[in-house]
N, C-alpha and C positions, 0 to 999 in steps of 0.2 A: 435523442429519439432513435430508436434502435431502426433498422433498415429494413423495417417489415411493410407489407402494403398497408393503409390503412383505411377504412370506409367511411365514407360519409354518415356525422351524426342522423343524419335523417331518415338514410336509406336504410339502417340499421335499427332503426326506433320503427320506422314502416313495416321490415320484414319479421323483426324479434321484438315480441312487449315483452322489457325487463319489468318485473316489480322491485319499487324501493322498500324503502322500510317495511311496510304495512300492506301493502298491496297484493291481489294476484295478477298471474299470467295475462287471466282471461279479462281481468278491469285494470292495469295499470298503464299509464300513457308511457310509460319509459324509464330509465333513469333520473334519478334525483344528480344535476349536477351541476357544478359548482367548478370555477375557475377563469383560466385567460384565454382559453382557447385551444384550438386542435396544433399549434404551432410548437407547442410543447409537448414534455412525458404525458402521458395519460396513465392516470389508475384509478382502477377498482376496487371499492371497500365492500367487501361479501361477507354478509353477518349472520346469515340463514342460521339458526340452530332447531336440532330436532333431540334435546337435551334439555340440561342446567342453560336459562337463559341469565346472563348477566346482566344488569341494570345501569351499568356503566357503559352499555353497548352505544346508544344515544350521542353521550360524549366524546367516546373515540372518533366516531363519524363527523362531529362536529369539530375536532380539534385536527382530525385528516386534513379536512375542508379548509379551515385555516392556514395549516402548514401550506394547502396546494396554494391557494390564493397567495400567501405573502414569498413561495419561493417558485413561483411561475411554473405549476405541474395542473394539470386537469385531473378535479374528482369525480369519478359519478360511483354511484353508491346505492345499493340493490340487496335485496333478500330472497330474491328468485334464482330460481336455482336456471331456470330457462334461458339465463345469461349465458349460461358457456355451452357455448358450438363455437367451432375452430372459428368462423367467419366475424362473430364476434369478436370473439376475444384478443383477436390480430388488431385491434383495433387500440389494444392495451401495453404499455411498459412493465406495467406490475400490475398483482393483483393482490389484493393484503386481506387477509383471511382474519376477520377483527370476532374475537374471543368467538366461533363457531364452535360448535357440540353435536357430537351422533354423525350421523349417515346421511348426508346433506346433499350429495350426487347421485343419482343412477348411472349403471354403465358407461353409455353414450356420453354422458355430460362430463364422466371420468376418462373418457376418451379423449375429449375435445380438450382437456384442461394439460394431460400427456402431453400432446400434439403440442399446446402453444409452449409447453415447458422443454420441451427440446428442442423448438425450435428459437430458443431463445430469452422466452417470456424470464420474469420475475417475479418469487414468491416472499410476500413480508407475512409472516405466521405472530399473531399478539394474542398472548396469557394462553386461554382455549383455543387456539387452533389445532395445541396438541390433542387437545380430548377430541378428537376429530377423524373421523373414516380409520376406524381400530382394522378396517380387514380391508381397506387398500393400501397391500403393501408400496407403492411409486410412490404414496403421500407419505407414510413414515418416511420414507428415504428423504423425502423435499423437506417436512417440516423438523427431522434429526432425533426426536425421540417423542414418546408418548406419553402422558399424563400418568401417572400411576396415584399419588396419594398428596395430602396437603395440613397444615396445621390451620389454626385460626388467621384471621392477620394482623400484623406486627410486624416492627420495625426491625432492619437488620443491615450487616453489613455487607455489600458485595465488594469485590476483589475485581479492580478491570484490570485486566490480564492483556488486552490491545489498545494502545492507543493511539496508535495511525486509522481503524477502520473511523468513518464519516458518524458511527453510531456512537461511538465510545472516544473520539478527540477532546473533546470536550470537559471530560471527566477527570481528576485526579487519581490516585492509586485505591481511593476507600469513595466509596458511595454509599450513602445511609438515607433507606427511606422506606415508610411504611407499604405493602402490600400484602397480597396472600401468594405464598412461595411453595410453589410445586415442587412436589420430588416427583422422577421419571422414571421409566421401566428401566433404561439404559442410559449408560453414559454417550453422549454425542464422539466428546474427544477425540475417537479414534477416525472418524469421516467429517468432523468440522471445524473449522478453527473456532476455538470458542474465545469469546470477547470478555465477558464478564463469568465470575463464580461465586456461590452463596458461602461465606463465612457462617460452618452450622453454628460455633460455640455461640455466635449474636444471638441467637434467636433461639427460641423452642420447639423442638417436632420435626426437624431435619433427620433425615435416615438414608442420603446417599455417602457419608460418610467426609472422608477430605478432598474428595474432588464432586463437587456440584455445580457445574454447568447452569450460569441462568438465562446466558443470549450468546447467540452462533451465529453464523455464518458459512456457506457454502458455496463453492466454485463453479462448475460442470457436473450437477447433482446427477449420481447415476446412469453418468456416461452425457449427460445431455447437454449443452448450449444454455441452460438456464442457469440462474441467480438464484439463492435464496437466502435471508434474513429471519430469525429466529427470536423475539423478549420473550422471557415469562412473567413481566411487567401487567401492567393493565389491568388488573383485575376491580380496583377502585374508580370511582367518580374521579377521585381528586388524582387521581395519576397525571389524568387529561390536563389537570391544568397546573402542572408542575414542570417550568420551565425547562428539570434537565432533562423530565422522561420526550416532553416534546425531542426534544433535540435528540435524544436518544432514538425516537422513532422515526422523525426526520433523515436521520443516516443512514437509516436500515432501508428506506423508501428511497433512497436517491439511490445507494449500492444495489436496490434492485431493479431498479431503471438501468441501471448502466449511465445515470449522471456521472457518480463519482466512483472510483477506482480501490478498490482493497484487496490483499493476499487473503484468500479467507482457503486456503490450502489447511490442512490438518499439521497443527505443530506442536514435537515434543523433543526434549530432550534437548536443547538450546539454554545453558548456563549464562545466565545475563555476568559480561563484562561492564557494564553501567546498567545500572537500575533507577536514576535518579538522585541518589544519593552519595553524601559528601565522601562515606567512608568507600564507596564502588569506586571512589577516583583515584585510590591510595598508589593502585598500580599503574598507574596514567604518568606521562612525563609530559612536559610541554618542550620541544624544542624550535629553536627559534623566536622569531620577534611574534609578537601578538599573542591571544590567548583565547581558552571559552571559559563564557560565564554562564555560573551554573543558577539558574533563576528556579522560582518556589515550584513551577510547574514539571520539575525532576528533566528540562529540556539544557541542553547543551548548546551556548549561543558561542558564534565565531564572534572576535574581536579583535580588529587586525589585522596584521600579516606582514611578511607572506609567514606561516608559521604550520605546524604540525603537531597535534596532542596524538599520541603512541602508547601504546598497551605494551611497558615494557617489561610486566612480570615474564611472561615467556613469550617465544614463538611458535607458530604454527605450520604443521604439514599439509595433510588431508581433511578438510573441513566443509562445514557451512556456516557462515559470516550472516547474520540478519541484524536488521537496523530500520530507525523510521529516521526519516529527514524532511526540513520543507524549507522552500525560500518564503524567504520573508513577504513578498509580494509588492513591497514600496517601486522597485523599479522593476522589476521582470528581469533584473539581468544580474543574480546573482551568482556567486561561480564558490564551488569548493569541490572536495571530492573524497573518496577513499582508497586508501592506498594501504596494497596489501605488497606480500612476497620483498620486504627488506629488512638490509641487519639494522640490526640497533645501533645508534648513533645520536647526539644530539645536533646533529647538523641536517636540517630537515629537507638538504638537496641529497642527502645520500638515499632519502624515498626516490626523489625522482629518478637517479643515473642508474638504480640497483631494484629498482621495484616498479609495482605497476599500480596507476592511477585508473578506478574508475569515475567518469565524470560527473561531475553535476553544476549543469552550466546550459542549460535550453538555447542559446544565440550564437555559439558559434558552426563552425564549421564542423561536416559530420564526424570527421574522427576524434575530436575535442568536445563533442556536445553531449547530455547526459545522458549514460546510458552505454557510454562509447567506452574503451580502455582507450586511455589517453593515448594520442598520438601512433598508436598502432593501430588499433581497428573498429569503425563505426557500429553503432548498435544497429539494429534492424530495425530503420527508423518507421516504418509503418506501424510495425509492431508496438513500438515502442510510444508511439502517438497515441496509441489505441486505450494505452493502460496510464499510462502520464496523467495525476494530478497537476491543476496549475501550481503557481506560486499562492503562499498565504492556506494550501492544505497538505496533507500528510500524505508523504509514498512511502514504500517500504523498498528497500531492496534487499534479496539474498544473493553473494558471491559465495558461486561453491567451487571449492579448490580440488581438484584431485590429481595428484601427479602436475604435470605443467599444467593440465586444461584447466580456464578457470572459462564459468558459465553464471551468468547474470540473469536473474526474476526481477521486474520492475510491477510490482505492485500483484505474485503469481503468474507474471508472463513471461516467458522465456524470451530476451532481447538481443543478447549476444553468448556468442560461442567461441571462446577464443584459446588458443595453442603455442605456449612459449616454446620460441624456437634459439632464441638467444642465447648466446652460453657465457655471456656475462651476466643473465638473470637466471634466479630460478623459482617459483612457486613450491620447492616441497618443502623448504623451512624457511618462516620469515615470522616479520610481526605486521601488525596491522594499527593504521592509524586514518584520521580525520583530520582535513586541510584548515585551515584558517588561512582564507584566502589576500583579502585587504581591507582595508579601511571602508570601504564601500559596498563592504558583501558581507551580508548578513544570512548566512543558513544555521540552524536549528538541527539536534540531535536527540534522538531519544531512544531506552532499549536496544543497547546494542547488545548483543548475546551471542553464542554460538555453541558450537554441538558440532565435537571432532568426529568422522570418516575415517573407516578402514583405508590404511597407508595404501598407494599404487604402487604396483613396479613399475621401473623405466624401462619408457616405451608399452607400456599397458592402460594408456589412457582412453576412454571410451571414445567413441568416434562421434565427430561435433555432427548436432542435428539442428542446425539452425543454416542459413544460406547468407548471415552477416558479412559484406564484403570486406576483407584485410584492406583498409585503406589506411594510407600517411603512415607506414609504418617506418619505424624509425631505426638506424645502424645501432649499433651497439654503441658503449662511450668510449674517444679517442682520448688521446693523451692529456692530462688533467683532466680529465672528467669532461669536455667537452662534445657538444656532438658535430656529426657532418650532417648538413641537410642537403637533399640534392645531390649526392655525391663529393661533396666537399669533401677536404681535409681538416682538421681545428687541433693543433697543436696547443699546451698551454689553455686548454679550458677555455676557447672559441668558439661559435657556431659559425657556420656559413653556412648561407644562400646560394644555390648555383655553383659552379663547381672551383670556386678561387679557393685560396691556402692563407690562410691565418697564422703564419708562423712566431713564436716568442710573442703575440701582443703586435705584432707591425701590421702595416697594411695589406690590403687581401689582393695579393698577388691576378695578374692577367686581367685586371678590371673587374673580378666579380666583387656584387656589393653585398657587404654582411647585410646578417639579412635583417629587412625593412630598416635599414639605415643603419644599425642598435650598434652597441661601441663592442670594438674586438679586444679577442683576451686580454691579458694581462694590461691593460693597458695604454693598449696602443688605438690610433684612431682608425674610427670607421672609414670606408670610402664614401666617397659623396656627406660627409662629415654629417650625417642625420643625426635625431635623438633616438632612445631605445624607443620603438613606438606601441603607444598604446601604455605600455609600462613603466616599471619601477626601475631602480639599481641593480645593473649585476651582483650575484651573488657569488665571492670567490672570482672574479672579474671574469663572469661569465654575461651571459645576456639573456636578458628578458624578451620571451616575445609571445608578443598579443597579449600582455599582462599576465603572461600563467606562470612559465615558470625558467627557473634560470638554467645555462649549465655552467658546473662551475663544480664545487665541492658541494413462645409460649401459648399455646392449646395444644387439644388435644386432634391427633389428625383422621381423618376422613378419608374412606376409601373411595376408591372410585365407582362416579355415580352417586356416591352424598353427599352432601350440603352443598353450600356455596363454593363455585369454582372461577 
């Protein structure tokens, strides 16, 4: 529930008579509504047309109602337009604009709806909402494009194009299902991420050509603090009771509450390095113990570990790096990560000693928890709360590299800011890969793509706009590839704790204890004779700690305004 004030149903029903369905102003007792209570999202289903009315309108209201009831949201549902004044409509998460037609608002009412969409509100637009207010331009911007023409309806194929947003997880890469398919004045593309697109050759009567947009999404629409959700679904009875389009519209209502979390940033030009398929893995190497398994749903499963699958056709300088991931959700404490800026190698600690992990791991400590660049610097964990999906659903991340700076989106949120300073690493040529962490961590991959950046000069890196603090930052690697923690020395591929010397594998000098007990280099034994704790075996007789990681080595169409829409 978003951090708005909100009014009491009663005081609200006393001072504004909404009409439901059928009603007016002047004779209706309130809102038709339905749900578990004010302790939840609240929304609005606003069906008003002064148009084409659709007969499927009935249904969506009732399948709203359903969806709120079984996923604990409040519906009330109106065709009064005397609903929106600012003091009202605060009272709402989203408000979902179910197949409307014509000039449905006066001014004022256009006002108050402004108001609550900058201040935050959420807009779900279904089938006609496009054919909706043609000469208020704020609502074209919210709802992304306009109704222009349409064929008969018929079945056809759409193309989901995201499958992390909450509307479109769900779906495979082809969705096949009868409705009536709008063509629009414009293409959204360029101000929405679009989710899904219409495949014309399925069907008959398409005339936007190879790019058809049929559901969007949008971020800070026109500068403002709101959300908006976009189908051109809906237009049948039977849509309603078609368990994927529910769930289809279930996504778009929860991303516009601010339930759930998705990038709906506008995106182009990002060449998918995995796409789901066997033959996108050809340039994939696996190094090291464990593996991913590639299951029917085109997702990338860890199996294993500790291990690293790598993109080893080339390397990269100046990029953006996009990707969906999720944990499994069985235990909450699944751990993997992405690792970008290192050379190619089948030894999958030379990511860690020579490149940079970012996290995915919610439980530990901040500089090691998701969102963070491993072991150097915490994400900006409010931020990063704010946009976090849990475990068991889809985040996105983008890592954009430019010169050293590399800067992290967590689901379109800017979360960290960070500046290689080490000059045993470097961000402007490497490759990039995905962790397989252990046996007991199970994360999920999907769509990993990207879209190379004009090269930096050194020292012309843009200046970090985030306030992410540099914590647990780490020395560079000591002799055999080891680190110092604390000031240590690690001769021989040891880490220490505090400031003892690890020399050849022997014991850590002046009393200090490697650290959390774990066995020193080459060999030789710990002090205080502890196990590696939490972890596995060194690798390259380096040490494990906190189980992460070692050091070591058809009709005809109809214009607008005719027929059935």
């Amino acid at each position: 529930m978003r951090a708005r004030a909100r009014l009491a149903v009663a005081t609200a029903a006393a001072t504004l008579l909404i009409g439901c369905a059928s009603g007016s102003a002047s004779s209706d007792p309130g809102p038709d509504r339905t749900g578990p209570g004010k302790d939840g999202e609240r929304v609005l289903v606003f069906s008003k047309t002064a148009g084409f009315r659709h007969d499927s309108i009935p249904d969506g209201v009732a399948a709203v109602r359903a969806l709120g009831a079984a996923h604990g949201f409040t519906v009330d549902a109106t065709e009064n337009a005397a609903a929106f004044t600012r003091k009202n409509l605060a009272r709402y998460d989203a408000v979902v604009w179910l197949s409307t037609t014509g000039d449905v608002l006066n001014p004022q009412q256009q006002g108050a709806f402004e108001q609550y969409i900058r201040a935050g509100g959420g807009y779900v637009g279904v089938h006609a909402a496009a054919d909706t207010e043609y000469d208020w331009p704020f609502y074209g911007a919210l709802a992304g494009a306009y109704f222009r023409s349409h064929p008969a309806v018929q079945r056809a194929r759409i193309t989901v194009e995201d499958h992390a947003h909450p509307a479109t997880a769900h779906l495979g890469t082809d969705w096949h299902r009868t409705d009536e398919w709008y063509d629009y004045r414009a293409n959204p593309r360029e101000r929405a991420r679009v989710l899904a697109s219409l495949d014309e050759s399925s069907y008959s009567g398409g005339t936007m050509g190879g790019d058809h947009p049929i559901a969007w999404c949008q971020a800070s629409v026109a500068g403002t603090a709101g959300r908006s959700f976009y189908t051109g679904g809906g237009h049948t009875k039977e849509s309603y009771a078609e368990p994927a389009f529910r769930q289809h519209l279930l996504g778009g209502i929860r991303y516009a509450t601010g339930a759930a979390h998705a990038d709906c940033r506008p995106e182009r030009g990002h060449t998918p390095l995995f796409d789901g398929s066997e033959a996108s893995l050809a340039q994939w190497k696996q190094a090291g113990p464990g593996s991913f398994a590639l299951k029917d749903d085109g997702t990338l499963t860890s199996v294993g570990g500790m291990g690293l699958l790598w993109y080893a056709d080339r390397s990269f300088g100046s990029y953006s790096l996009k990707l969906d991931w999720r944990m499994s959700g069985a235990d909450k404490d699944d751990n993997s990560g992405v690792f970008v800026g290192f050379p190619p190698s089948d030894d999958p600690w030379s990511a860690v000693h020579h490149g940079y992990e970012i996290q995915i791991d919610a439980t530990d400590v901040p500089e090691k928890t998701t969102g963070s660049v491993y072991g150097f610097q915490s994400a900006d964990l409010a931020a990063r709360d704010r946009a976090l999906n849990p475990p068991g659903e889809w985040n996105t991340y983008e890592i954009r590299v430019e010169g050293e700076r590399l800067r992290l989106w967590l689901n379109g949120v800017l979360i960290n800011d960070f500046t290689n300073t080490d000059p045993a690493r470097s961000l402007r040529d490497g490759h990039i890969g995905i962790q397989n962490h252990g046996a007991d961590d199970e994360v999920a991959f999907r769509d990993i793509r990207l879209r190379a950046l004009p090269p930096v000069r050194t020292g012309a890196e843009p200046a970090p706009t985030t306030t992410a603090p540099r914590t647990g930052a780490r020395p560079a690697p000591t002799a055999g590839g080891g680190f110092a923690a604390g000031g240590g020395l690690a001769a021989g591929g040891g880490l220490v704790a505090g400031d003892g010397l690890v020399a050849g594998g022997g014991p850590v000098a002046d009393g200090s204890l490697a650290a959390h007990g774990g066995l020193a280099a080459g060999g030789g034994p710990a002090v205080e004779g502890g196990p590696v704790a939490q972890g596995g075996p060194a690798a390259g007789g380096g040490l494990v700690v906190h189980g992460r990681h070692a050091a070591g080595s058809g009709g005809a169409a109809r214009a607008e305004g005719a027929g059935a829409r």
